[in-house]
C-alpha positions as CSV (number, residue, x, y, z in Angstrom):
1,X,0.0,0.0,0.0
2,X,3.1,2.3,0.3
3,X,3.3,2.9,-3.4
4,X,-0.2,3.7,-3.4
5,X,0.7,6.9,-2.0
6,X,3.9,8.0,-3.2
7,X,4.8,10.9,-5.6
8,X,2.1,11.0,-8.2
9,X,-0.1,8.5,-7.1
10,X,-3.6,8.7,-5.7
11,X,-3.7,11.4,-2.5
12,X,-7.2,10.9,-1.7
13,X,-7.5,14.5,-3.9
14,X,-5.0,15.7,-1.6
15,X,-3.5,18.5,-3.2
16,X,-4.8,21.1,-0.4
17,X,-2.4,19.0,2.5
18,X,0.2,20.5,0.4
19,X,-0.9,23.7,1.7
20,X,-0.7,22.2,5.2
21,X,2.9,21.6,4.8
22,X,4.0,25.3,3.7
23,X,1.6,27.2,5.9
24,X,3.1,24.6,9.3
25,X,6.7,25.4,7.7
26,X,6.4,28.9,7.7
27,X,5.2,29.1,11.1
28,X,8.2,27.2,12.2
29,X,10.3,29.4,10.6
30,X,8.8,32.4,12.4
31,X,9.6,31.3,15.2
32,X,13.2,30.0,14.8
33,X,13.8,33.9,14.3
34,X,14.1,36.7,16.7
35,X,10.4,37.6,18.2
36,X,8.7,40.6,16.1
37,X,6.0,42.9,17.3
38,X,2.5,41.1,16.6
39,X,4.6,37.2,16.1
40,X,2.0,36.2,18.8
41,X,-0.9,37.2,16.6
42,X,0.1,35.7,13.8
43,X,1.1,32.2,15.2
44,X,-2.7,32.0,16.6
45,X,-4.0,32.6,13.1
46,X,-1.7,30.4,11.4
47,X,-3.1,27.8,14.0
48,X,-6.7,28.6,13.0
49,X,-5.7,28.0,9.3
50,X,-4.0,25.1,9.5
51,X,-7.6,23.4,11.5
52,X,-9.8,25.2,9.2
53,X,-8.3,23.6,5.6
54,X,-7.5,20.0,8.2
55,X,-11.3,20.0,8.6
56,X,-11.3,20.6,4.8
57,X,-8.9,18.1,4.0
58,X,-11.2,15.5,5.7
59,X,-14.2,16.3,3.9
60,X,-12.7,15.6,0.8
61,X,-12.2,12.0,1.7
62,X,-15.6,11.5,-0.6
63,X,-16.7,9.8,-3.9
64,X,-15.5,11.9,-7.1
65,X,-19.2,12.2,-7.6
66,X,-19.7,14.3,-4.2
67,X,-16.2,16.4,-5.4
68,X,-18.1,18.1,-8.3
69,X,-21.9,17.6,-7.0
70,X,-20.3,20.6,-4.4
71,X,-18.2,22.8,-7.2
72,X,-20.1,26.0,-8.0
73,X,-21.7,25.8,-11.1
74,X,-19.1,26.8,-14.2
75,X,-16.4,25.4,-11.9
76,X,-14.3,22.3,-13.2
77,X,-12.7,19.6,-11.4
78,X,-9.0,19.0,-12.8
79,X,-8.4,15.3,-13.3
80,X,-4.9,12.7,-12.9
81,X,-3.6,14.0,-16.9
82,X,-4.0,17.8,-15.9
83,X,-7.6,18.1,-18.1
84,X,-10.8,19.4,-16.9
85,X,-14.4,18.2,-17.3
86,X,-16.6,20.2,-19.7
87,X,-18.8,23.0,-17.7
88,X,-22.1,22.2,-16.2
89,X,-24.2,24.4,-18.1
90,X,-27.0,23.6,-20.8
91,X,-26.5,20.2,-21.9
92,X,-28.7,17.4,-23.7
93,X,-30.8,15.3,-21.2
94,X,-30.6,12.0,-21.0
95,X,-32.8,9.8,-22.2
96,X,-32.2,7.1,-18.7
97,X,-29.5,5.0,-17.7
98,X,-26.1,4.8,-19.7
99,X,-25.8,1.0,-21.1
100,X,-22.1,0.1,-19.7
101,X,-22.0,-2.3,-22.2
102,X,-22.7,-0.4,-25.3
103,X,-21.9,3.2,-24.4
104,X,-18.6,4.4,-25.8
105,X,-16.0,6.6,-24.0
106,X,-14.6,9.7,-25.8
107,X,-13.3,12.8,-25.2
108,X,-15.0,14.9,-22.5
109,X,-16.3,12.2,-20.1
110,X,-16.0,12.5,-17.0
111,X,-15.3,9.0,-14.8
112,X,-14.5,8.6,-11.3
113,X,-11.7,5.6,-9.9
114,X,-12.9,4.7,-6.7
115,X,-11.0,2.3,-4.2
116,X,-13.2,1.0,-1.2
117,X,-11.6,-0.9,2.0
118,X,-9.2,0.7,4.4
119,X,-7.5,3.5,1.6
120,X,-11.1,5.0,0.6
121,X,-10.2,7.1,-1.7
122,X,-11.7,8.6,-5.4
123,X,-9.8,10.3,-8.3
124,X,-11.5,12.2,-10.9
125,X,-10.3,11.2,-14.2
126,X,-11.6,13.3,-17.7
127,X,-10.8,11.8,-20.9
128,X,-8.9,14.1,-23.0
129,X,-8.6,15.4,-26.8
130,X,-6.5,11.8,-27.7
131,X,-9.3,9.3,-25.7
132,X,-6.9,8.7,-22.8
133,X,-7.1,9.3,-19.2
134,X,-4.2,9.3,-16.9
135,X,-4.7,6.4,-13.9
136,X,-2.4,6.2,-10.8
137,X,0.2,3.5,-11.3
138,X,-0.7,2.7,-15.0
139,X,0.4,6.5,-16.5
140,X,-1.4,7.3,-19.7
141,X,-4.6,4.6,-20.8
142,X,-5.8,5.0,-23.9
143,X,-10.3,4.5,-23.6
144,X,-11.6,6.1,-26.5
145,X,-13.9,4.1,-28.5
146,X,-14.1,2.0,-25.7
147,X,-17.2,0.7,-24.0
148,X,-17.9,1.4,-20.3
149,X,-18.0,-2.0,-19.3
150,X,-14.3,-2.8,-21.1
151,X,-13.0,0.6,-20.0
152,X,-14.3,-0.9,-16.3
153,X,-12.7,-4.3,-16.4
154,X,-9.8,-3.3,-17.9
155,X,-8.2,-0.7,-15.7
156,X,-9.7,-3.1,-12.6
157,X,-7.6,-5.5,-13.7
158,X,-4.4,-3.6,-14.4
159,X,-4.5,-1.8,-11.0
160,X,-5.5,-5.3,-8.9
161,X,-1.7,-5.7,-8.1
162,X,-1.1,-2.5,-6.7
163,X,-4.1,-2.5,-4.4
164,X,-4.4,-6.2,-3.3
165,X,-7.2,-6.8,-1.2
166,X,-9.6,-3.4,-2.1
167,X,-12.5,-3.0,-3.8
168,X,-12.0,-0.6,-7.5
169,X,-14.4,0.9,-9.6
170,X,-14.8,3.3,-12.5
171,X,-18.4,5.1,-13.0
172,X,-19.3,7.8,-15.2
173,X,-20.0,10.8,-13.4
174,X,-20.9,13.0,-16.4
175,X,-21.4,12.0,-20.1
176,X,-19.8,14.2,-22.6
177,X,-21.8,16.1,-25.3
178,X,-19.9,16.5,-28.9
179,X,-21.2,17.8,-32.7
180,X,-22.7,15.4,-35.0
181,X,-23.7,17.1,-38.9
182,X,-27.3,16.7,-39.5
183,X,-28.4,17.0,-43.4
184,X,-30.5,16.2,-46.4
185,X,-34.3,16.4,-45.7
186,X,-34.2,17.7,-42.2
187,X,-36.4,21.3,-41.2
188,X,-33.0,22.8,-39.8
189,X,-29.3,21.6,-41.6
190,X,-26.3,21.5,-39.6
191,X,-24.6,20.9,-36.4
192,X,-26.2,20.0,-33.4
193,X,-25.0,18.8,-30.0
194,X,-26.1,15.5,-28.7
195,X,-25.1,13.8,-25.4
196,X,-22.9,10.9,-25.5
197,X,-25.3,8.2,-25.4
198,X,-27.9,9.2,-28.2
199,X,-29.2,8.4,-31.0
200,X,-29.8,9.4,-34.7
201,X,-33.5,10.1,-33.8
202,X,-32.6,12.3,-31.3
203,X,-30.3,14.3,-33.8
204,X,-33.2,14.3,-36.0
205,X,-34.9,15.6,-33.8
206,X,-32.6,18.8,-32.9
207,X,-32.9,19.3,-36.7
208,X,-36.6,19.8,-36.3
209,X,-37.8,16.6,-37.9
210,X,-37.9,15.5,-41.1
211,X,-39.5,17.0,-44.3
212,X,-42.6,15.1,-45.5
213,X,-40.8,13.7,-48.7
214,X,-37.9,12.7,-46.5
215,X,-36.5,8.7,-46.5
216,X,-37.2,7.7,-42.8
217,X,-35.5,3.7,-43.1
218,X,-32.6,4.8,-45.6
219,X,-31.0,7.6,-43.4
220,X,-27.4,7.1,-43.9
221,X,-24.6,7.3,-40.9
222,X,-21.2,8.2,-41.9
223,X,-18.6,7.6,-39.2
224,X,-15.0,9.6,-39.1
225,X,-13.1,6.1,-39.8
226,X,-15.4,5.9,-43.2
227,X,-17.4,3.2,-41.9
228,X,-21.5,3.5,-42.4
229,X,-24.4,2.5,-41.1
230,X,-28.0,2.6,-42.0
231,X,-31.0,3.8,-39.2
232,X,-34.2,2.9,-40.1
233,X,-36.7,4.8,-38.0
234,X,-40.0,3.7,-39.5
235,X,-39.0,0.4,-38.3
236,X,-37.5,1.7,-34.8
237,X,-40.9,3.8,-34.3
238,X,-43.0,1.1,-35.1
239,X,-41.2,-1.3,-33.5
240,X,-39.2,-0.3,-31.0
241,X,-36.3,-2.4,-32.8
242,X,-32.8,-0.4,-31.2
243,X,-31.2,-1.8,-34.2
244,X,-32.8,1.2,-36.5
245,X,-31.9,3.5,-34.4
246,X,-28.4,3.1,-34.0
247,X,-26.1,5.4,-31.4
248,X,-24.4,8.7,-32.2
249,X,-20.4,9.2,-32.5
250,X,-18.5,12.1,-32.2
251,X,-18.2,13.7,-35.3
252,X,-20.9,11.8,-37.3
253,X,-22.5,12.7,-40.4
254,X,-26.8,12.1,-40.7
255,X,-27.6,12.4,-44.1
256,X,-31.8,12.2,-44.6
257,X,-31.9,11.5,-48.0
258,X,-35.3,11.5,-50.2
259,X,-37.9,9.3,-49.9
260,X,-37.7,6.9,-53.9
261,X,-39.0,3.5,-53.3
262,X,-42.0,2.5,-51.5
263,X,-43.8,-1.2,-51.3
264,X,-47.4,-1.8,-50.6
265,X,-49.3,-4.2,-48.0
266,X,-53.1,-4.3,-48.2
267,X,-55.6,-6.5,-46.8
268,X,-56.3,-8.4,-43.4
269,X,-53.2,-6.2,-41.6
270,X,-53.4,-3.7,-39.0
271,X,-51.8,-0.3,-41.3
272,X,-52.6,-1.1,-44.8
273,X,-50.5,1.2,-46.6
274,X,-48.0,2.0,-48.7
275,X,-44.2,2.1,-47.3
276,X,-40.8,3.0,-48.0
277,X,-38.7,0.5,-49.3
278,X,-35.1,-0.6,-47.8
279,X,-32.6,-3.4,-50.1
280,X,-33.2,-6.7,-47.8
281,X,-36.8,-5.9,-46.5
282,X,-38.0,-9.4,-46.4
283,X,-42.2,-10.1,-46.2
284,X,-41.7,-10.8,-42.1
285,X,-40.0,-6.9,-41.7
286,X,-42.9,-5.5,-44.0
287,X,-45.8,-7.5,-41.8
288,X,-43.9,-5.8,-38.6
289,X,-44.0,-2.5,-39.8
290,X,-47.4,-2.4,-41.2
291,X,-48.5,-3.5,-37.6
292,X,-49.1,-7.1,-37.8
293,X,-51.9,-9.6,-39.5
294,X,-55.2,-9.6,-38.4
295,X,-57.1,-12.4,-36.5
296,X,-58.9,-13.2,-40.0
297,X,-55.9,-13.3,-42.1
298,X,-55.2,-15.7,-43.8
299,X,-51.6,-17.1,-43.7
300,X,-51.8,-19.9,-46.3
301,X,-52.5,-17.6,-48.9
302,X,-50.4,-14.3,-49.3
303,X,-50.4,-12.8,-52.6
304,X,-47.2,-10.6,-54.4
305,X,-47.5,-8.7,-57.1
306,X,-44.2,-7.9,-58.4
307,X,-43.2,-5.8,-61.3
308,X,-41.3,-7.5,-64.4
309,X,-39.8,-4.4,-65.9
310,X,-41.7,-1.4,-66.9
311,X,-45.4,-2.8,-67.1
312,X,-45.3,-6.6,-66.7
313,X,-46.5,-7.7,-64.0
314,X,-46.1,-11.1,-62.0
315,X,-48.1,-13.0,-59.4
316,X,-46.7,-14.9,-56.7
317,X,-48.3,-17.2,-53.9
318,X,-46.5,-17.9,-50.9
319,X,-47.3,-18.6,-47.2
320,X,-46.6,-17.9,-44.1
321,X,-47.5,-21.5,-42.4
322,X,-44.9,-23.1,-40.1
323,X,-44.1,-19.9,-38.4
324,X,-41.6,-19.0,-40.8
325,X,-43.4,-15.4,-40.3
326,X,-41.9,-14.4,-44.1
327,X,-38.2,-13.6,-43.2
328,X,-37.1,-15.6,-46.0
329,X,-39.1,-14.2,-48.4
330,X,-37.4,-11.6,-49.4
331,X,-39.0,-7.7,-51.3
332,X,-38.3,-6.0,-54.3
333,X,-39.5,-2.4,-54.9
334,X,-42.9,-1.3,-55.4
335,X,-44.3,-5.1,-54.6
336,X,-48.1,-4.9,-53.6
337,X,-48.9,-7.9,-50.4
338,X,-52.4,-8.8,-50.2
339,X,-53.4,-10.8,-47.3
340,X,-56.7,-12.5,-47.8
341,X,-59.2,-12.2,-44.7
342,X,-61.1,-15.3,-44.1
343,X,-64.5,-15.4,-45.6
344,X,-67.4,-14.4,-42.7
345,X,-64.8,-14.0,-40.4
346,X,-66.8,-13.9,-37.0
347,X,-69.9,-11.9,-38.3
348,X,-72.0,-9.8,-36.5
349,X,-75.5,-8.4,-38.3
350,X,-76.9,-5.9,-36.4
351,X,-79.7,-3.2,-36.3
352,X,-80.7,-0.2,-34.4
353,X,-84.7,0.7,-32.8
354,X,-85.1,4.2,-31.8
355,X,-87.9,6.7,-30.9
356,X,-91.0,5.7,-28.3
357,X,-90.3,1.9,-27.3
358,X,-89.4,0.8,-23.9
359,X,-85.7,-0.1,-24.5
360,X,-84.1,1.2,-27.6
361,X,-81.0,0.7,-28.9
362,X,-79.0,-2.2,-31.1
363,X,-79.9,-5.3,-31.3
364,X,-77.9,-8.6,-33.1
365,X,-80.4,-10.5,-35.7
366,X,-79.9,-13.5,-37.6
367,X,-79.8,-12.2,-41.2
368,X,-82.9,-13.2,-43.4
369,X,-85.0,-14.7,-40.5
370,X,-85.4,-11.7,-37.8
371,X,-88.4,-9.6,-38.9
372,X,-89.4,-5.8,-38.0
373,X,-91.9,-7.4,-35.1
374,X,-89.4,-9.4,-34.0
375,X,-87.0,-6.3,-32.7
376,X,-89.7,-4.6,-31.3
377,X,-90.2,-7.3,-29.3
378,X,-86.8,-7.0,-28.2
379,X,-87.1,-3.6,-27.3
380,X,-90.1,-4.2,-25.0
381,X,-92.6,-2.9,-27.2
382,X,-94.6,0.7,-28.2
383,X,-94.9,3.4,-25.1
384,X,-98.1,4.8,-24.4
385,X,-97.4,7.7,-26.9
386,X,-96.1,5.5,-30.1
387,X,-97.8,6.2,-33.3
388,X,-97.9,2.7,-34.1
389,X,-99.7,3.4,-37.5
390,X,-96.3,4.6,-39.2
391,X,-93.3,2.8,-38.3
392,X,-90.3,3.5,-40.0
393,X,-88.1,1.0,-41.6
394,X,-85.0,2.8,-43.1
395,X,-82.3,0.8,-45.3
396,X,-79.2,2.4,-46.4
397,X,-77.6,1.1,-49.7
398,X,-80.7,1.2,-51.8
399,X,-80.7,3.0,-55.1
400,X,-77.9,4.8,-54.8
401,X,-75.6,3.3,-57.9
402,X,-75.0,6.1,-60.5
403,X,-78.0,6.0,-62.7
404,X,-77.3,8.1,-65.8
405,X,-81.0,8.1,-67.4
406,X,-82.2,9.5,-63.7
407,X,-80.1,12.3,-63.6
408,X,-80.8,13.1,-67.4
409,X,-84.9,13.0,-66.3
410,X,-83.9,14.7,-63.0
411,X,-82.4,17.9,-64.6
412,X,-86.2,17.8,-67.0
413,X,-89.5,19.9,-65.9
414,X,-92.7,18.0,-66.4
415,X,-93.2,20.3,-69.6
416,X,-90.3,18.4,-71.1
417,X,-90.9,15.1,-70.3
418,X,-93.5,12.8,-72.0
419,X,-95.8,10.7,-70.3
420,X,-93.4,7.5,-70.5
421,X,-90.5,9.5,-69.7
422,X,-92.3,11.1,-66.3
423,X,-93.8,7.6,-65.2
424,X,-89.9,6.5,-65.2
425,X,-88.4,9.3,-63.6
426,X,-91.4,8.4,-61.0
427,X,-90.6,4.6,-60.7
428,X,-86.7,5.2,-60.3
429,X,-87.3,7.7,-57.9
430,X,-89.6,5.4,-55.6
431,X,-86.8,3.2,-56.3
432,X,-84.6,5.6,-54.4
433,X,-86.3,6.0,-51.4
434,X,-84.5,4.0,-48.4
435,X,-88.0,4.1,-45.9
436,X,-90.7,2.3,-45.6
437,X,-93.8,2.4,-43.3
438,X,-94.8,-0.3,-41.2
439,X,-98.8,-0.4,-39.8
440,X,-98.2,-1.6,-36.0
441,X,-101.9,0.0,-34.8
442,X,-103.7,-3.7,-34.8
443,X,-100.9,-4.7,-32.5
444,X,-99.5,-6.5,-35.2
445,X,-98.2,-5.4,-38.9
446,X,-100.8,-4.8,-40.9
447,X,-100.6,-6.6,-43.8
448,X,-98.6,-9.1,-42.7
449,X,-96.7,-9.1,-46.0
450,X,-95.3,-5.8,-44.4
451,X,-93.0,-7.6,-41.7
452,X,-90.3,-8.0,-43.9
453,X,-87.3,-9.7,-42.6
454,X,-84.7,-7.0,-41.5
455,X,-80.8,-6.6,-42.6
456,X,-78.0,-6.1,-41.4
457,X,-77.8,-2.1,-40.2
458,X,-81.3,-1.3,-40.5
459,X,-82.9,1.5,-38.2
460,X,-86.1,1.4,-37.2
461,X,-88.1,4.7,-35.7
462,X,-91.5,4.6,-33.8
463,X,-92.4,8.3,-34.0
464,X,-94.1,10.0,-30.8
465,X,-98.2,10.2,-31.9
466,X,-99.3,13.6,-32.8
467,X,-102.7,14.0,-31.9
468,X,-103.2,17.1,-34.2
469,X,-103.9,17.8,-37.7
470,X,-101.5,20.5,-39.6
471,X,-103.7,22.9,-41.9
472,X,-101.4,25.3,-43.7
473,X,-101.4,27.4,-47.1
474,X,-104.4,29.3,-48.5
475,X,-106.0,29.4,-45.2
476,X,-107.3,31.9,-42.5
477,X,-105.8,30.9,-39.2
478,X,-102.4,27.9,-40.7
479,X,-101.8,26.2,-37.9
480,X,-102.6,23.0,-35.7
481,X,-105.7,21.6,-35.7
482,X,-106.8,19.0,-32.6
483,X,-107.4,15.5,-34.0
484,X,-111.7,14.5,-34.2
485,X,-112.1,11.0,-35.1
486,X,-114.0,11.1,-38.1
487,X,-113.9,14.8,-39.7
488,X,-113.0,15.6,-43.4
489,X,-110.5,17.7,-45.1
490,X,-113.2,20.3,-45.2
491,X,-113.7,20.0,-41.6
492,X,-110.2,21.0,-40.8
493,X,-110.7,23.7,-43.0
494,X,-113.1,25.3,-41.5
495,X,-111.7,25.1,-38.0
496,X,-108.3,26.6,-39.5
497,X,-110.6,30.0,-40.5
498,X,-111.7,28.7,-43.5
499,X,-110.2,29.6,-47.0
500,X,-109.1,33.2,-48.2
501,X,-110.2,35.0,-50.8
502,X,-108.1,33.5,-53.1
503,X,-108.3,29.8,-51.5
504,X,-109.3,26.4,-53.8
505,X,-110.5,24.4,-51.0
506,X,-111.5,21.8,-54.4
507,X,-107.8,20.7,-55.2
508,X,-106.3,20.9,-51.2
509,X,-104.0,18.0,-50.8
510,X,-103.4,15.6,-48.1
511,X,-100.0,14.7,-46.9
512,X,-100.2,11.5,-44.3
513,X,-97.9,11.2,-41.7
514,X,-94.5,9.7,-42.0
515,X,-95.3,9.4,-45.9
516,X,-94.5,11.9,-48.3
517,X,-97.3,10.3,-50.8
518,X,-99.7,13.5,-51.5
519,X,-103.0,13.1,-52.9
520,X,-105.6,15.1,-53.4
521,X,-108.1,15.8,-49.7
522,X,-111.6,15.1,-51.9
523,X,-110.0,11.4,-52.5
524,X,-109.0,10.4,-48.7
525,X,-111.7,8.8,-47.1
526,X,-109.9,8.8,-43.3
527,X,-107.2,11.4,-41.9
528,X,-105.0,10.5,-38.9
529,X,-103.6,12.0,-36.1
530,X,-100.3,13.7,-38.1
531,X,-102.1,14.5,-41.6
532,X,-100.8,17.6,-43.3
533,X,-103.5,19.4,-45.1
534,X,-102.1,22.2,-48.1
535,X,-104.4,24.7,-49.4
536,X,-102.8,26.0,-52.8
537,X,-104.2,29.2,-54.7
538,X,-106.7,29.7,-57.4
539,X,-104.5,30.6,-60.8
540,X,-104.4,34.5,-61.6
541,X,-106.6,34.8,-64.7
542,X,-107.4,37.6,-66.9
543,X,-110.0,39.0,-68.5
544,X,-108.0,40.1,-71.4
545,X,-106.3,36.1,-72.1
546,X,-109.8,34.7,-71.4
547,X,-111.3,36.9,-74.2
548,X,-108.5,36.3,-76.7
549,X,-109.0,32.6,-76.2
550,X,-112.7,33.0,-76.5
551,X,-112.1,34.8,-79.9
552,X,-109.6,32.4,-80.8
553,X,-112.0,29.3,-80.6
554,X,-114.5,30.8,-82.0
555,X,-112.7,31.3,-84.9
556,X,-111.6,27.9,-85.5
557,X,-115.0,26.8,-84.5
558,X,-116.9,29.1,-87.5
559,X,-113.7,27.8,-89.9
560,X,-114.7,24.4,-89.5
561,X,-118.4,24.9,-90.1
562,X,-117.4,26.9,-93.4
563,X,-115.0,24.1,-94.3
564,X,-117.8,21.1,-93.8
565,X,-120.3,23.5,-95.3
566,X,-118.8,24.0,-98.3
567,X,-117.6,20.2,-98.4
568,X,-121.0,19.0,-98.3
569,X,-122.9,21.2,-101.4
């Protein structure tokens, strides 16, 4: 243990008991000499110096760690080759724990040599410019571009014989920070500092992220030996695979280059989508980056479509059976993957009930067999305030192809259209309507033809009864009318304030409710609770037209006479 101590050597950070010695040797000196005025005084302070840094000298018997956690902030701790640790201002955060076993010394860490047993002592050590540190007994140790763990067991075992029986140790107390050269694609080229265990995301993301036409799993990695690597961070971020997001060196170059190949996955998979395309993708890394199969995909069928030059195309069947999970099929670029689903893959039909029954809501049917009285049955049947009478059936899907003779007739007035042409516009347009009324008011549908068998996402609506009758149009007092059993359009009428002047109670139309067929009032036999009565206005005439068409018929009307009179002499 002798050596341990000598010259150079570890001092338990003593170089303030050097102090000691001068400040002791000059008060000894004072008083080998003749006695001065004030000698008295200034042996009692030397005294109270010499405790004060003694006091100090024992505090610093510490881990290197407690050394610079107790420096002001700015203030560096020298290390054993004369160096000193990079100041404690802004630095990168870390993202956790430093791997020993994959984190690389360089120049600017900061490690601390720690001996435990009977000489506890610490020495902070700073790896300089060249990637060496100088360590007590062993001089000048070269640990750049080592890891942690090597640096570790390394200098362990080298100082083991000249500390037999003690614990050693070397941590890092401080990781370094160093310039890497961010370019290509990036929001913000250049240099940007990164600590010493990140990542080429994390330099990305200094950059500001990527531009949207930027290469995300071709982003090249150009080392100061010449060597390269390649991060893919699609894979990494969808992932979490370390191996495409590879760590940071001092000095490194990120080039982002743009995005040129892509391949496509479709079909039973999580992300169907097209993706950027990397030489020795294989079908198992494409799968893991679009998220994974589905439950209903089918494995035993997996279909490639690969391009054979410029426009020829070839199909390939393969499968992923065995759990061979595709690795050894390997991509080209622009390949399409389909993954079939299984046909009826765990199929659910279901409908909705809404409006005044007990308990609405969805409700699973079986397809084809379940019936519109069935599901109101399941809802617990009508309230007290259900207008039975007009159920409503609605069924999306229907009619709504692109029908090129319907718009044609569509964009037409009834002037322009013939007879044949309005009776189709009429048919395609019924056609087109996606509700249906259903006649619940017998407790039962009514006819029974009308309880059709429901589909999958039907709605059904039971509308809340409206015990009134809407009169509106050419009419005193438009408004609500109270339902009376039995009462006629002209009824109504009348209790709405009867026609204006200008009124044609004859061709008032009826409206029934839920329904948009109208028909003319003098033709319905029965309103209900809901009808909608319209009241249109007489035609303006004048006296003027009437006479000229007067005149004009009775012009053709003499011309005819003269014509047959003169035919039959």
């Amino acid at each position: 243990m002798a050596r341990l101590f000598d010259g150079d050597v570890l001092t338990n950070l003593k170089t303030i008991p050097d102090k000691h010695s001068a400040v002791r040797t000059t008060s000894t000196s004072s008083r080998s000499g003749p006695r001065r005025p004030g000698s008295f005084l200034g042996a009692c302070l030397g005294a109270v110096a010499a405790l004060a840094l003694a006091c100090g000298s024992a505090r610093a018997q510490t881990s290197g760690e407690d050394v610079l956690r107790a420096l002001p902030e700015g203030v560096t701790m020298p290390s054993g080759d004369g160096g000193a640790s990079p100041s404690a201002g802004s630095r990168p955060t870390l993202a956790g724990p430093v791997d020993p076993a994959t984190y690389r010394l360089g120049p600017g860490d900061v490690l601390s040599l720690e001996y435990g047993g009977k000489a506890l002592a610490a020495k902070v050590l700073t790896v300089d410019a060249e990637g060496r540190v100088r360590v007590p007994n062993l001089g000048l140790v070269a640990l750049g571009g080592k890891t942690l763990a090597d640096a570790r067991a390394d200098i362990i075992q080298r100082l083991r014989p000249y500390v037999p029986g003690a614990s050693l140790d070397l941590r890092l107390l401080e990781p370094r920070t160093f310039n890497v050269y961010v370019l290509g694609e990036v929001k913000t080229v250049g240099t940007k500092q990164v600590s010493g265990d990140a990542r080429v995301l994390e330099a990305i993301e200094a950059a500001g992220g990527t531009t949207p036409n930027a290469s995300r799993r071709n982003i090249r990695l150009l080392h100061r030996d010449g060597h390269a690597d390649l991060a893919d961070l699609e894979r990494f971020e969808r992932t979490g695979d370390w191996d495409g997001n590879p760590y940071l060196q001092d000095g490194d170059r990120v080039i982002v280059p743009v995005l040129t190949e892509r391949i496509g996955v479709f079909g039973a998979i999580a992300r169907a989508s097209f993706y950027e395309f990397r030489n020795g993708d294989s079908l198992g890394t494409l799968l893991r980056i679009a998220g994974g199969l589905l439950p209903e995909a089918r494995v035993d069928s997996v279909v490639i479509v690969r391009f054979r030059g410029a426009r020829e195309l070839d199909t390939l069947y393969t499968s992923l059976d065995q759990g061979s999970d595709g690795e050894a099929i390997a991509m080209q670029a622009d390949d399409r993957v389909f993954i079939r689903p299984q046909p009826e893959w765990h199929p659910i039909r279901q409908v909705t009930v809404s409006g005044e029954v007990r308990a609405p809501g969805t409700y699973p049917i079986d397809e084809g067999r379940s019936r519109v009285s069935d599901l109101v049955v399941w809802a617990g049947g009508f309230t007290p305030h259900a207008a039975a009478r007009i159920v409503r059936l609605e069924r999306d899907g229907i009619g709504t192809a692109s029908d090129v003779e319907f718009e044609r007739l569509n964009r037409l007035s009834r002037g322009e259209m013939t007879n044949s042409e309005y009776q189709t516009f009429r048919s395609k347009l019924a056609v087109r309507q996606s509700a249906y009324l259903v006649d619940f008011s017998s407790g039962r549908p009514s006819p029974p033809e009308a309880d059709v068998p429901l589909r999958d996402g039907d709605h059904v609506h039971v509308p809340r009864l409206e015990l009134a009758v809407r009169v509106d149009g050419s009419v005193r007092s438009p408004g609500m009318v109270a339902f009376q059993a039995g009462w006629s359009a002209g009824d109504y009428i009348h209790m709405a304030g009867g026609i204006t002047r200008r009124g044609n109670a004859g061709d008032a139309r009826l409206t029934h409710s839920g329904s948009s067929n109208t028909v003319f009032a003098r033709d319905t036999h029965r309103i209900e609770p809901g009808d909608f009565i319209w009241v249109p206005e007489r035609k303006d005439t004048s006296f003027w037209a009437v006479f000229r068409d007067v005149i004009i018929v009775t012009g053709q009307v003499a011309t005819t006479v003269l014509v047959i009179h003169q035919v039959t002499k």
